[in-house]
C-alpha positions in Angstrom: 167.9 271.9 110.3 165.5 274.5 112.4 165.7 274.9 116.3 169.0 273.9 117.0 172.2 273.2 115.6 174.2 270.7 113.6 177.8 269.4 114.7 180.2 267.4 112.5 181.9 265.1 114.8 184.3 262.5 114.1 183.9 259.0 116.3 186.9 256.9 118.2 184.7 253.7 119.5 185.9 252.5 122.5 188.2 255.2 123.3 190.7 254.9 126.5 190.1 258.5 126.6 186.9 259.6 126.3 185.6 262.8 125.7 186.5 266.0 123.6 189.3 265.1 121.4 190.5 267.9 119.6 189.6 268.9 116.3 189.9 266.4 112.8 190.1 268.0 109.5 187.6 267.2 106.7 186.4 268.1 103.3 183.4 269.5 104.6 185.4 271.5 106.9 186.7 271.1 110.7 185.4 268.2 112.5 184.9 267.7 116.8 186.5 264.5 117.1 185.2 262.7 120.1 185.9 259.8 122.4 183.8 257.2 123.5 184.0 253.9 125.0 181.2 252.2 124.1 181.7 250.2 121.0 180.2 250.7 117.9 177.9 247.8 117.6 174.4 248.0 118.3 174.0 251.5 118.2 175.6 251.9 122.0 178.6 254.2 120.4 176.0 256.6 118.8 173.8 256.7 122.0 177.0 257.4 123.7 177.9 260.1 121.2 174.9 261.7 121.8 174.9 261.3 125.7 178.7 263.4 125.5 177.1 265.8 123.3 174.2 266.8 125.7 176.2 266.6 128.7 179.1 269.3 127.2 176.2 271.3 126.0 173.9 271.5 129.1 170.8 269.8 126.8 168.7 266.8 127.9 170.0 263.8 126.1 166.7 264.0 124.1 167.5 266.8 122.1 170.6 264.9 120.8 170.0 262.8 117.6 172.3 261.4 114.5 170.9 263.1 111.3 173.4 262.0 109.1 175.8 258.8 109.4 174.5 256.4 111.6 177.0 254.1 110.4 180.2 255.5 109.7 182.7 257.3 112.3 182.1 260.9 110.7 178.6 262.2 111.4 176.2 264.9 111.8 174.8 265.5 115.2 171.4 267.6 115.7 171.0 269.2 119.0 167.4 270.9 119.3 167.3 274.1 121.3 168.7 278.2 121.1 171.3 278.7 118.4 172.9 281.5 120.9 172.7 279.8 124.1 174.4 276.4 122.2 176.5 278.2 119.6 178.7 280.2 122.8 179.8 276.8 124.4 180.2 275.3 121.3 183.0 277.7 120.2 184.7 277.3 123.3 184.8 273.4 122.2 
């Protein structure tokens, strides 16, 4: 997608811990697996998702959205803004 980036992420709903996991292998490569404790019903897990994901990045929470798998516990964040001001803080993810 343009201005931005894409993150795969892997979702624990209502985490005890939440917050950067670690890291969850995939077949589509490494994934950040992340924390929340919101439950996945009514779309509250994937707001939070996209709350943690702004917050670790320094981006308003409206350049977070779920481009792929709005449903499922392995998804593809979108975060709109400069590939090498995001891309740095990423890594250190």
């Amino acid at each position: 997608m343009p201005d931005g980036v894409s993150i795969m992420v892997k979702v624990q709903p209502k985490s005890r811990r939440p917050g950067v996991l670690g890291v969850a292998p995939s077949a589509q490569g490494p994934r950040l697996r992340l924390g929340v404790s919101e439950p996945a019903e009514a779309e509250r897990a994937n707001q939070a998702v996209i709350a943690l994901v702004a917050r670790l990045l320094s981006v308003p929470v409206g350049a977070g959205s779920i481009a792929v798998g709005e449903t499922s516990r392995q998804k593809l964040v979108h975060v709109i803004g400069s590939a090498d001001a995001i891309g740095p803080v990423l890594a250190s993810l």
